[in-house]
PDBQT receptor file of N, H, CA, C and O in Angstrom, charges set to zero:
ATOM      1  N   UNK A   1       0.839  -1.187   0.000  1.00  0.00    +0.000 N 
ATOM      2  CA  UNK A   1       0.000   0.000   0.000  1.00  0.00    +0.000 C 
ATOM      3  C   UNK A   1       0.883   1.249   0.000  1.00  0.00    +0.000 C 
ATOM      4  O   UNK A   1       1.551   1.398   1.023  1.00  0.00    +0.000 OA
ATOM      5  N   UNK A   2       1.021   2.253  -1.039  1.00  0.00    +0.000 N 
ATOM      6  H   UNK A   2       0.478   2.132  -1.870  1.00  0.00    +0.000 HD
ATOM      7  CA  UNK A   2       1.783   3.017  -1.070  1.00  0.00    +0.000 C 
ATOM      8  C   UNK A   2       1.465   4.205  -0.041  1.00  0.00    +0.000 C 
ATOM      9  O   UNK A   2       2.315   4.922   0.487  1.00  0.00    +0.000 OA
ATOM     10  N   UNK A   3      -0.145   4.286   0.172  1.00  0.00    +0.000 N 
ATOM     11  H   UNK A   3      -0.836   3.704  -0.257  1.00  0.00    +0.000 HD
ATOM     12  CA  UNK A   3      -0.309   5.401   1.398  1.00  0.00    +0.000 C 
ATOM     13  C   UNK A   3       0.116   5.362   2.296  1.00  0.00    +0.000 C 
ATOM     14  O   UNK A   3       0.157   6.491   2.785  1.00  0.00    +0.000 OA
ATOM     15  N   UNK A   4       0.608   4.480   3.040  1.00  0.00    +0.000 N 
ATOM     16  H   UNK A   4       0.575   3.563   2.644  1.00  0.00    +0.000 HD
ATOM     17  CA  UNK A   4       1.004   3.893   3.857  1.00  0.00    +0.000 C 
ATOM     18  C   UNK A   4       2.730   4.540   3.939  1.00  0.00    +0.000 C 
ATOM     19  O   UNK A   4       3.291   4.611   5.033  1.00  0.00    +0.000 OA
ATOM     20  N   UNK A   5       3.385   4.947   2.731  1.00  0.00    +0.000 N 
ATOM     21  H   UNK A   5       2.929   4.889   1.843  1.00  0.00    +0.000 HD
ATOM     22  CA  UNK A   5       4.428   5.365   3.014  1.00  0.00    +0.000 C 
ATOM     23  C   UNK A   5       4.850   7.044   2.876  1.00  0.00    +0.000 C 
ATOM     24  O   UNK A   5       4.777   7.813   1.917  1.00  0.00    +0.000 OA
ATOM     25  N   UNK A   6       5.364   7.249   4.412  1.00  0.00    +0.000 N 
ATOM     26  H   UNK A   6       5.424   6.624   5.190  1.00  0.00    +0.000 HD
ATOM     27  CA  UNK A   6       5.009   8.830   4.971  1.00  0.00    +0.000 C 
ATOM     28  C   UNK A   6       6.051   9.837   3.952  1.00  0.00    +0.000 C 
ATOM     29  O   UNK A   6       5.709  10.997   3.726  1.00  0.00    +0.000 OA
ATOM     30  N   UNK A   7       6.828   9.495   3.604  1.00  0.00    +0.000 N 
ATOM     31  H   UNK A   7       7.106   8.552   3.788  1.00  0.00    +0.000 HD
ATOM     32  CA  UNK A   7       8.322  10.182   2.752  1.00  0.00    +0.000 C 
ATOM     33  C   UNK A   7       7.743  10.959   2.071  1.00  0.00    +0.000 C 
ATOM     34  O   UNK A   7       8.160  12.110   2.198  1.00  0.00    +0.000 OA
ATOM     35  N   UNK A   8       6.496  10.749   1.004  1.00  0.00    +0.000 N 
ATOM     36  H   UNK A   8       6.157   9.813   0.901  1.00  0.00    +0.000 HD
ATOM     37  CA  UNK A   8       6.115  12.030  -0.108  1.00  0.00    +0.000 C 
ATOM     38  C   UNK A   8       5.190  12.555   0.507  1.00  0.00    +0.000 C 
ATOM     39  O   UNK A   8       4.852  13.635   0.023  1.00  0.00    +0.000 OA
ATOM     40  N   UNK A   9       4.616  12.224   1.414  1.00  0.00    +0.000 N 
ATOM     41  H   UNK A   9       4.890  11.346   1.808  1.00  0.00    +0.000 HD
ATOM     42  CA  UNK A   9       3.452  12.626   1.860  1.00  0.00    +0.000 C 
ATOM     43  C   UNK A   9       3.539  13.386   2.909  1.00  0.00    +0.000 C 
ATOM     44  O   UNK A   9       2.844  14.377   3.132  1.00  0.00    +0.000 OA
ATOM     45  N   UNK A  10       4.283  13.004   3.497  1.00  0.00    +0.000 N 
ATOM     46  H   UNK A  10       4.847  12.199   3.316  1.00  0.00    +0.000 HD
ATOM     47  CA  UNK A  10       4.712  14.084   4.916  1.00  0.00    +0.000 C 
ATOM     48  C   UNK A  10       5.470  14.973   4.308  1.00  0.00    +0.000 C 
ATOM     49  O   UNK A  10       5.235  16.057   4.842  1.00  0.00    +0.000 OA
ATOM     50  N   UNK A  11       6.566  15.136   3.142  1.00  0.00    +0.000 N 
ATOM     51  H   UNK A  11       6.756  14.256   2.707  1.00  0.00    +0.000 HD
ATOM     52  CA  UNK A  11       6.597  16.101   2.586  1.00  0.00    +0.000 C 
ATOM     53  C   UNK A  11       5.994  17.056   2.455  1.00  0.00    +0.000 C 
ATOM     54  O   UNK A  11       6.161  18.153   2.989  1.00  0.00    +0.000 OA
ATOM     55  N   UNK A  12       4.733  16.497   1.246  1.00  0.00    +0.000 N 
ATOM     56  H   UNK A  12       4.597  15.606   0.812  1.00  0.00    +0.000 HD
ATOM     57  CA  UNK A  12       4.171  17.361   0.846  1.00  0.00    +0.000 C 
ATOM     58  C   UNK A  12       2.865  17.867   1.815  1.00  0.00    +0.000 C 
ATOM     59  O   UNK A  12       1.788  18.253   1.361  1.00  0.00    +0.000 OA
ATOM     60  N   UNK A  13       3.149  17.791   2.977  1.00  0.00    +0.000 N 
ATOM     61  H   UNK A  13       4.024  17.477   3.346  1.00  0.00    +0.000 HD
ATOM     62  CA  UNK A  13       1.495  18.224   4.111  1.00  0.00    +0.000 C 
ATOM     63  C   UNK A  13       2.661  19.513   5.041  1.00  0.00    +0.000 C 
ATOM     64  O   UNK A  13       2.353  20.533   5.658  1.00  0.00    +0.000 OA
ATOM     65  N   UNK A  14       3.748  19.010   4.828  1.00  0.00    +0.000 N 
ATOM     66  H   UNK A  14       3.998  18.181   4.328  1.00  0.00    +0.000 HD
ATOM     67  CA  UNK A  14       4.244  20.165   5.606  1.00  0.00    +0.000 C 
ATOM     68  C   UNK A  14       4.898  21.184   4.598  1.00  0.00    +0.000 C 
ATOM     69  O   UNK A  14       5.222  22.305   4.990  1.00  0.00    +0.000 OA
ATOM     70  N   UNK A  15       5.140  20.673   2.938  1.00  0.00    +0.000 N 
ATOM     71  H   UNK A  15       4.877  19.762   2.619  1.00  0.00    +0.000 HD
ATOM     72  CA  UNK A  15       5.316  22.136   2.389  1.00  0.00    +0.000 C 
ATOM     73  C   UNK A  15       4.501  22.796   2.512  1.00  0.00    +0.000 C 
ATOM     74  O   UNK A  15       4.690  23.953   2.889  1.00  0.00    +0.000 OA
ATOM     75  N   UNK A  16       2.796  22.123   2.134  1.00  0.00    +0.000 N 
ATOM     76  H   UNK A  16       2.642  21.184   1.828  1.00  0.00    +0.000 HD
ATOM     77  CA  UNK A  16       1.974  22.782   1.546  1.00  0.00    +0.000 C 
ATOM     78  C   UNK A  16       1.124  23.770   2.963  1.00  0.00    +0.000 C 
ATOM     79  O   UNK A  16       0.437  24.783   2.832  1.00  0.00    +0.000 OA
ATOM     80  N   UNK A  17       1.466  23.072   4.189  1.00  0.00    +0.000 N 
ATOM     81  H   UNK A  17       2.024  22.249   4.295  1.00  0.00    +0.000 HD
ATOM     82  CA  UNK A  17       1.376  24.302   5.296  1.00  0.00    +0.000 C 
ATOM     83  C   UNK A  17       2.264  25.313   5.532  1.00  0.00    +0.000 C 
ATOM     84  O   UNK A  17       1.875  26.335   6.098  1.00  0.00    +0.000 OA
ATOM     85  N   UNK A  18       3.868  25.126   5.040  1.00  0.00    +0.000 N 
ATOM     86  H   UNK A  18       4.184  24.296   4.581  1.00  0.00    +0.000 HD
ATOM     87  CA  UNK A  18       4.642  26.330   4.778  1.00  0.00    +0.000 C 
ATOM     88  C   UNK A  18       4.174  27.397   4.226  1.00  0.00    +0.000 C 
ATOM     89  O   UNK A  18       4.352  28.557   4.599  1.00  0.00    +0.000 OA
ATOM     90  N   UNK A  19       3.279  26.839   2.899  1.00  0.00    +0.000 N 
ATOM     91  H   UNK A  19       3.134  25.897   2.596  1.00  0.00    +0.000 HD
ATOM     92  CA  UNK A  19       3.274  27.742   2.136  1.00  0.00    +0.000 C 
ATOM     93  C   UNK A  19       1.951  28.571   2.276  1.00  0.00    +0.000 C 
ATOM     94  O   UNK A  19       1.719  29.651   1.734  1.00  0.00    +0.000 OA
ATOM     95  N   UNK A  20       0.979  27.728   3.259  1.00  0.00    +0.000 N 
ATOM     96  H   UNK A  20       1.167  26.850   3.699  1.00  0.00    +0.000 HD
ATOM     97  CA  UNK A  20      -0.174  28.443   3.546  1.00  0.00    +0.000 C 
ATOM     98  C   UNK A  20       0.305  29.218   4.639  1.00  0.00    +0.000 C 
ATOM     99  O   UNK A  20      -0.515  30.128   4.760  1.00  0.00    +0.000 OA
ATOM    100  N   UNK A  21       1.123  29.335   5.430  1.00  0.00    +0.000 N 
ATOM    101  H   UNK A  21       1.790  28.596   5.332  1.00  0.00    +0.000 HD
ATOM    102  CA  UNK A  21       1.395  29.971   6.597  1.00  0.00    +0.000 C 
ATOM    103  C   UNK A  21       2.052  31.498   6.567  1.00  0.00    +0.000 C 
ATOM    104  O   UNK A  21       2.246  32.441   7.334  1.00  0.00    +0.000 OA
ATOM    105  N   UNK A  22       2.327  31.023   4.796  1.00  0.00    +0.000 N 
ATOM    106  H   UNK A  22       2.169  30.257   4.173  1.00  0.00    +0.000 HD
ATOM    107  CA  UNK A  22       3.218  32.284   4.723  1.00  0.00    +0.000 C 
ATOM    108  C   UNK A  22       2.714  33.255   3.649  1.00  0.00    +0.000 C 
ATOM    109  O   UNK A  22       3.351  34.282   3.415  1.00  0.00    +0.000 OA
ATOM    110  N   UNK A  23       1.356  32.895   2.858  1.00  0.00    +0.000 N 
ATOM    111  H   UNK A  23       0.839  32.060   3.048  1.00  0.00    +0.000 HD
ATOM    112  CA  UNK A  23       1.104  33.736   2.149  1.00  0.00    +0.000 C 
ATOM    113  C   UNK A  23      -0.291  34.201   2.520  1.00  0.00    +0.000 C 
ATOM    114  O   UNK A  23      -0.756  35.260   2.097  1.00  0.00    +0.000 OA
ATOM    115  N   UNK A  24      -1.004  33.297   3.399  1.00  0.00    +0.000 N 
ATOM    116  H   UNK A  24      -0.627  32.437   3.743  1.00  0.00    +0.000 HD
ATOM    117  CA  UNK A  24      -2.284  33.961   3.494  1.00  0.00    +0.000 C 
ATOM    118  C   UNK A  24      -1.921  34.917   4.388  1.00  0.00    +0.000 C 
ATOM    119  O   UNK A  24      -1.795  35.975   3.771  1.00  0.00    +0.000 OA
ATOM    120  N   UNK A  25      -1.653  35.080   5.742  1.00  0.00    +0.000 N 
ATOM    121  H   UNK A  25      -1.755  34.221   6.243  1.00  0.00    +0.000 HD
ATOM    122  CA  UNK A  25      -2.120  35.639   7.095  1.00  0.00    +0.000 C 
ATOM    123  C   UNK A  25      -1.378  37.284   6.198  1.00  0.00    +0.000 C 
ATOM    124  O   UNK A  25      -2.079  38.295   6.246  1.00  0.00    +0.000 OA
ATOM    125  N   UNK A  26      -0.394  37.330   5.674  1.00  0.00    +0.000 N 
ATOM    126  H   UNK A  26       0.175  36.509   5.635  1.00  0.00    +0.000 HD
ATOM    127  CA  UNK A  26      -0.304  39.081   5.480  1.00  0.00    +0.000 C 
ATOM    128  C   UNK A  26      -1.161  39.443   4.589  1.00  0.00    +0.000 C 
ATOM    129  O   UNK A  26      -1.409  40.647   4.538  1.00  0.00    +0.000 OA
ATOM    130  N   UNK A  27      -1.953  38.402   3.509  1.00  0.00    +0.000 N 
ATOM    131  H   UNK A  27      -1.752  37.423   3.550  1.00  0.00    +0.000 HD
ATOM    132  CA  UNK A  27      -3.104  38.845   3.112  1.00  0.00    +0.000 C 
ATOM    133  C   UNK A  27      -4.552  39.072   3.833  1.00  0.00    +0.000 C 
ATOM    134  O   UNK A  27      -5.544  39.736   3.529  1.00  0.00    +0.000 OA
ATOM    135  N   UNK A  28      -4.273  38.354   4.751  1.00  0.00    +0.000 N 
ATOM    136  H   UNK A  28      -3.468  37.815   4.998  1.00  0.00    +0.000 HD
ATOM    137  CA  UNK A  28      -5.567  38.670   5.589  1.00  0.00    +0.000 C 
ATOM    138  C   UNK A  28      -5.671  40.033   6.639  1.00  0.00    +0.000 C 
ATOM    139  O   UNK A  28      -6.547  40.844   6.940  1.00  0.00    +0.000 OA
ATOM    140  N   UNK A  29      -3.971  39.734   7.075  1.00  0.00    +0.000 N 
ATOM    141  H   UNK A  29      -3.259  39.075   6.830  1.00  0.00    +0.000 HD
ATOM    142  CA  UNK A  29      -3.593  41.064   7.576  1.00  0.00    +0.000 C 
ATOM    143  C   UNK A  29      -3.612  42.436   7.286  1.00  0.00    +0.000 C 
ATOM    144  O   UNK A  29      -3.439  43.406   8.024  1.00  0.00    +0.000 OA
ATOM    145  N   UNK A  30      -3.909  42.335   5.804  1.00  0.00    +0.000 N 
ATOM    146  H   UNK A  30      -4.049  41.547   5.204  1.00  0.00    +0.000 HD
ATOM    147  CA  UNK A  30      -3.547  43.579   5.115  1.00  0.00    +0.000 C 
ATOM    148  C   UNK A  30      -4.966  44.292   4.725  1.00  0.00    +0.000 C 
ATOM    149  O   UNK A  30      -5.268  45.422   4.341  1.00  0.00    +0.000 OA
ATOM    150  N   UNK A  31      -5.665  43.138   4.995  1.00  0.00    +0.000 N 
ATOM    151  H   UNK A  31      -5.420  42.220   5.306  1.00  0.00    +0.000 HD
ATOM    152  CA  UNK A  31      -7.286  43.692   4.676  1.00  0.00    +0.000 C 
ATOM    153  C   UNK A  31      -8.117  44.592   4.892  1.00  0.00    +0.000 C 
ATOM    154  O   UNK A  31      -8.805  44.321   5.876  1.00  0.00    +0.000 OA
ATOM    155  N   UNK A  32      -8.375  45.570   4.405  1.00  0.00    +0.000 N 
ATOM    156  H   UNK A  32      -7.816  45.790   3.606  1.00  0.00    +0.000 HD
ATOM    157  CA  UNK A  32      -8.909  46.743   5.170  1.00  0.00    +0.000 C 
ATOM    158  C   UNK A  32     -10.714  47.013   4.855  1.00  0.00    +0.000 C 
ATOM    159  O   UNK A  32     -11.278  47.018   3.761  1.00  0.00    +0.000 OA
ATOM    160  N   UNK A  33     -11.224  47.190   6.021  1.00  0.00    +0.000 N 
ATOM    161  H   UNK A  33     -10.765  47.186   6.910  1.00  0.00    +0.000 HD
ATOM    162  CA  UNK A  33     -12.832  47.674   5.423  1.00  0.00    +0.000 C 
ATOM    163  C   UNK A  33     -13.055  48.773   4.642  1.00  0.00    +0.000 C 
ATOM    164  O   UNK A  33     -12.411  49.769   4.971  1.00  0.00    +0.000 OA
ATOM    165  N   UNK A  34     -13.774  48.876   3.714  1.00  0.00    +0.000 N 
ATOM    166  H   UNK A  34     -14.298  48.068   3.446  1.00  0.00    +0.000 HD
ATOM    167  CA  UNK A  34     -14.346  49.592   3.004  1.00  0.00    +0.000 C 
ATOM    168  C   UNK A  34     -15.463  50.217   3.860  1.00  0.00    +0.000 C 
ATOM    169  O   UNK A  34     -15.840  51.319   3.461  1.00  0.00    +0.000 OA
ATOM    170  N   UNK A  35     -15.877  49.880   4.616  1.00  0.00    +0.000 N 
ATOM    171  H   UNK A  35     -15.571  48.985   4.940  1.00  0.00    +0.000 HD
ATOM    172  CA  UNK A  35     -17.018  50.871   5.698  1.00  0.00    +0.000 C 
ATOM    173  C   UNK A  35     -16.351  50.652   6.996  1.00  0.00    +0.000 C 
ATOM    174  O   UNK A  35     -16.414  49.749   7.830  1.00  0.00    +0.000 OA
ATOM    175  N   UNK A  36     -15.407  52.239   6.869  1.00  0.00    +0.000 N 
ATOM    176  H   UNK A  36     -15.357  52.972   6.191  1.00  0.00    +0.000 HD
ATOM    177  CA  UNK A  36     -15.142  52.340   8.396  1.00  0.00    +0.000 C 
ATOM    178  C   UNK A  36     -15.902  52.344   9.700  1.00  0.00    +0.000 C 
ATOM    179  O   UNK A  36     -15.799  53.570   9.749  1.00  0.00    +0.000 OA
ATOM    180  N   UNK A  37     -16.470  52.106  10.630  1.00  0.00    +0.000 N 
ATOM    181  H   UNK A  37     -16.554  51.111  10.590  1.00  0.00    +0.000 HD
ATOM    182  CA  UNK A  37     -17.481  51.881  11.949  1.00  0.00    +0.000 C 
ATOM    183  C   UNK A  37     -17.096  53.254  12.358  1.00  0.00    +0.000 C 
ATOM    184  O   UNK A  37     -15.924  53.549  12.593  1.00  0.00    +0.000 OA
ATOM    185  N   UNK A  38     -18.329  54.310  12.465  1.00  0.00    +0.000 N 
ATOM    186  H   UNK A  38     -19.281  54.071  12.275  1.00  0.00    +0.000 HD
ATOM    187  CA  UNK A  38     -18.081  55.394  13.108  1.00  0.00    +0.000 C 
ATOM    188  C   UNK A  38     -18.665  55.676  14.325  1.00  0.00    +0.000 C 
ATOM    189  O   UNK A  38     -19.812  55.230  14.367  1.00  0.00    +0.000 OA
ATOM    190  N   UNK A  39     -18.219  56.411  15.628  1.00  0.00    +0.000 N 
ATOM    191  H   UNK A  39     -17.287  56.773  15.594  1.00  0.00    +0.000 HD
ATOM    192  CA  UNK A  39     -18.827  56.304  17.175  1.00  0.00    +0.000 C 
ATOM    193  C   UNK A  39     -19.909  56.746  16.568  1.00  0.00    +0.000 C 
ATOM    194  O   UNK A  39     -20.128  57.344  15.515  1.00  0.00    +0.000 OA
ATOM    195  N   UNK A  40     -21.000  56.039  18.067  1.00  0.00    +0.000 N 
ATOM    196  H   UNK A  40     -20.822  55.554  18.922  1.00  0.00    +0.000 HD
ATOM    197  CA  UNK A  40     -22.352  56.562  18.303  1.00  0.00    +0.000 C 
ATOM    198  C   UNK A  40     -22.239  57.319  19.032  1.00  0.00    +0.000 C 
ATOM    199  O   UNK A  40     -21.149  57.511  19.571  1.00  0.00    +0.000 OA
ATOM    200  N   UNK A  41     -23.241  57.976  19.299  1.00  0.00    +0.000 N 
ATOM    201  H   UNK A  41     -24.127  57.820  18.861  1.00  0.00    +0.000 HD
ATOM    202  CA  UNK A  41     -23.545  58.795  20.871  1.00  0.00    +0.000 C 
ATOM    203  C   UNK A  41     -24.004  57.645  21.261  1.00  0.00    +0.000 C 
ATOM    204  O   UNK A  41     -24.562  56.685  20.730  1.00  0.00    +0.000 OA
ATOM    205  N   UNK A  42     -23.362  58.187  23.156  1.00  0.00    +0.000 N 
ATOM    206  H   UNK A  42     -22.909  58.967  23.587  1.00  0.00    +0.000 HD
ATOM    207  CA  UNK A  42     -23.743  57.142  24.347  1.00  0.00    +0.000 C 
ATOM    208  C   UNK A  42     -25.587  57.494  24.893  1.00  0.00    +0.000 C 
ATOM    209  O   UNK A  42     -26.351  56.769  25.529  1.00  0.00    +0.000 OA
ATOM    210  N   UNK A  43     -25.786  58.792  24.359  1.00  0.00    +0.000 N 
ATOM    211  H   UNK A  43     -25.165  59.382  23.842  1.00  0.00    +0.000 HD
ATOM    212  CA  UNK A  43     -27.129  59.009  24.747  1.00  0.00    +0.000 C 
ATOM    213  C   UNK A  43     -28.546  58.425  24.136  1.00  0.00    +0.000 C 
ATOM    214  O   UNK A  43     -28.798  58.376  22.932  1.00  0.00    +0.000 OA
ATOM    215  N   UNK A  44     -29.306  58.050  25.052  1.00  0.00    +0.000 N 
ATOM    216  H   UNK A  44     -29.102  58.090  26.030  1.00  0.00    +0.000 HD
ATOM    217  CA  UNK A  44     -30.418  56.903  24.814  1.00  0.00    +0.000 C 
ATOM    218  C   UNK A  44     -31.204  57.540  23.717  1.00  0.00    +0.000 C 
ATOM    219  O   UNK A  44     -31.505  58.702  23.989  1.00  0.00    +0.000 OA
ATOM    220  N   UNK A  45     -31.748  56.994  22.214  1.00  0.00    +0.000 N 
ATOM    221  H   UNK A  45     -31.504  56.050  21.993  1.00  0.00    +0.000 HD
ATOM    222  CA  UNK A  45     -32.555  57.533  21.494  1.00  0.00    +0.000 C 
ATOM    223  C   UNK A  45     -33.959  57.739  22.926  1.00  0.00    +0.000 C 
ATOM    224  O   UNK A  45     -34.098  56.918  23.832  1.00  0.00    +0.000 OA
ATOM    225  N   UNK A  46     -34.945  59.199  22.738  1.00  0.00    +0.000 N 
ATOM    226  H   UNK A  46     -34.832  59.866  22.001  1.00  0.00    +0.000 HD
ATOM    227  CA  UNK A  46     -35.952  59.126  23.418  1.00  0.00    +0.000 C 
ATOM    228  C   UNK A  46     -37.042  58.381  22.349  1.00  0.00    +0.000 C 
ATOM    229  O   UNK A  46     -37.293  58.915  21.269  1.00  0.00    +0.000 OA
ATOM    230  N   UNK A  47     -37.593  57.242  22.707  1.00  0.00    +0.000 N 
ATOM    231  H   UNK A  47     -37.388  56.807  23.584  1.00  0.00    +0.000 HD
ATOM    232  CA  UNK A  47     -38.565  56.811  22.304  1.00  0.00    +0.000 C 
ATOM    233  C   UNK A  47     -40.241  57.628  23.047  1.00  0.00    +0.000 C 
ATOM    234  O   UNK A  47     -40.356  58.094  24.181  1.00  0.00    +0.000 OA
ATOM    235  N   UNK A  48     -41.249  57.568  22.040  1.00  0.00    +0.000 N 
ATOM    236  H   UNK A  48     -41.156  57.189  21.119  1.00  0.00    +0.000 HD
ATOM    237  CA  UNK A  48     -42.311  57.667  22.797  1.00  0.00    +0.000 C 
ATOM    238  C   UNK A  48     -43.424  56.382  22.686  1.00  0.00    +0.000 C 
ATOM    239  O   UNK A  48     -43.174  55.505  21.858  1.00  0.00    +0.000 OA
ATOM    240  N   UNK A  49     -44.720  56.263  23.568  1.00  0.00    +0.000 N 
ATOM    241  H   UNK A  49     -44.923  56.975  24.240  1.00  0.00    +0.000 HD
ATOM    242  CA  UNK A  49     -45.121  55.049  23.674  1.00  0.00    +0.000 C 
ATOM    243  C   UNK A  49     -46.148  55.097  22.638  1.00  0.00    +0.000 C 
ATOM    244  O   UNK A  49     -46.114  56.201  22.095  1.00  0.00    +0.000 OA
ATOM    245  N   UNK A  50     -46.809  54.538  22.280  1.00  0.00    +0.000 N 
ATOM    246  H   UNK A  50     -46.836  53.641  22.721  1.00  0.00    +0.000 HD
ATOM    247  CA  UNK A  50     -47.609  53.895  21.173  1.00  0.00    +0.000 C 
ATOM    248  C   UNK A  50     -48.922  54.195  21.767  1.00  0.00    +0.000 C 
ATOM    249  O   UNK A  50     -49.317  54.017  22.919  1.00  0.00    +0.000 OA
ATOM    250  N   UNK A  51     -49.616  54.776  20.560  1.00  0.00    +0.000 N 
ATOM    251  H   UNK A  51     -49.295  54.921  19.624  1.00  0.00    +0.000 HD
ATOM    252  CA  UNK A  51     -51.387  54.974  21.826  1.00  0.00    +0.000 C 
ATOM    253  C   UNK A  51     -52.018  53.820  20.478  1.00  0.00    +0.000 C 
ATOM    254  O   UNK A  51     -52.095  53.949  19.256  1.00  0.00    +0.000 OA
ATOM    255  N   UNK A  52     -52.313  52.930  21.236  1.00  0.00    +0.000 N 
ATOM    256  H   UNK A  52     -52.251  52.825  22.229  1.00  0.00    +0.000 HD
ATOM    257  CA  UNK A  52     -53.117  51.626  20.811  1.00  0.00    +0.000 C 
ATOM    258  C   UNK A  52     -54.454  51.887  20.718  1.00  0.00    +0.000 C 
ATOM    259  O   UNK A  52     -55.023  51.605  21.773  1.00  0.00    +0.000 OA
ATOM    260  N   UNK A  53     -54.951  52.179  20.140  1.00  0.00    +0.000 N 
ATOM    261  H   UNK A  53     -54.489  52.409  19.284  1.00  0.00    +0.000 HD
ATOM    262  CA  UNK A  53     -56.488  52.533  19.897  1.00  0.00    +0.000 C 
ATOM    263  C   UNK A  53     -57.942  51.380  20.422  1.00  0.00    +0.000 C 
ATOM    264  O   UNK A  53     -59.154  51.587  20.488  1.00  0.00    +0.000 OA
ATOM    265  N   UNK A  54     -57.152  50.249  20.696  1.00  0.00    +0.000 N 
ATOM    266  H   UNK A  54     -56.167  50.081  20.643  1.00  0.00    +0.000 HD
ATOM    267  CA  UNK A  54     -58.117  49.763  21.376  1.00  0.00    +0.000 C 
ATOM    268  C   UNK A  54     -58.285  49.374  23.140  1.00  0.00    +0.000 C 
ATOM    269  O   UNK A  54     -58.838  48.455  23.746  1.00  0.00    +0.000 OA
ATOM    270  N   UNK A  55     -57.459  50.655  23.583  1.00  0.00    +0.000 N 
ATOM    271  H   UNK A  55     -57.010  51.401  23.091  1.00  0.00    +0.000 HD
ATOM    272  CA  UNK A  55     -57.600  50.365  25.091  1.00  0.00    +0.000 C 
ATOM    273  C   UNK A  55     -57.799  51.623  25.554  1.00  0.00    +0.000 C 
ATOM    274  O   UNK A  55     -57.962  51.819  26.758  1.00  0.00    +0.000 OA
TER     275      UNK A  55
């Protein structure tokens, strides 16, 4: 059973995490939003109450 033998295979599971290790994360790092989050006010919207017409 050739799966069975680790030499190309363990090779290739630890290039191919080299190579994920090293090209994604500064792409992910580098990512910037297009809709910056701007502060709210801390002050409570005033709501008013609802006149329900059947009470």
């Amino acid at each position: 059973m050739p799966q069975l033998n680790p030499s190309p295979w363990l090779a290739i599971f630890l290039f191919s995490w080299l190579v994920f290790l090293t090209v994604i994360p500064p792409k992910v790092l580098a990512h910037t939003f297009s809709n910056e989050p701007t502060s709210q006010s801390t002050e409570a919207p005033r709501t008013t109450p609802w006149a329900w017409p059947w009470h």
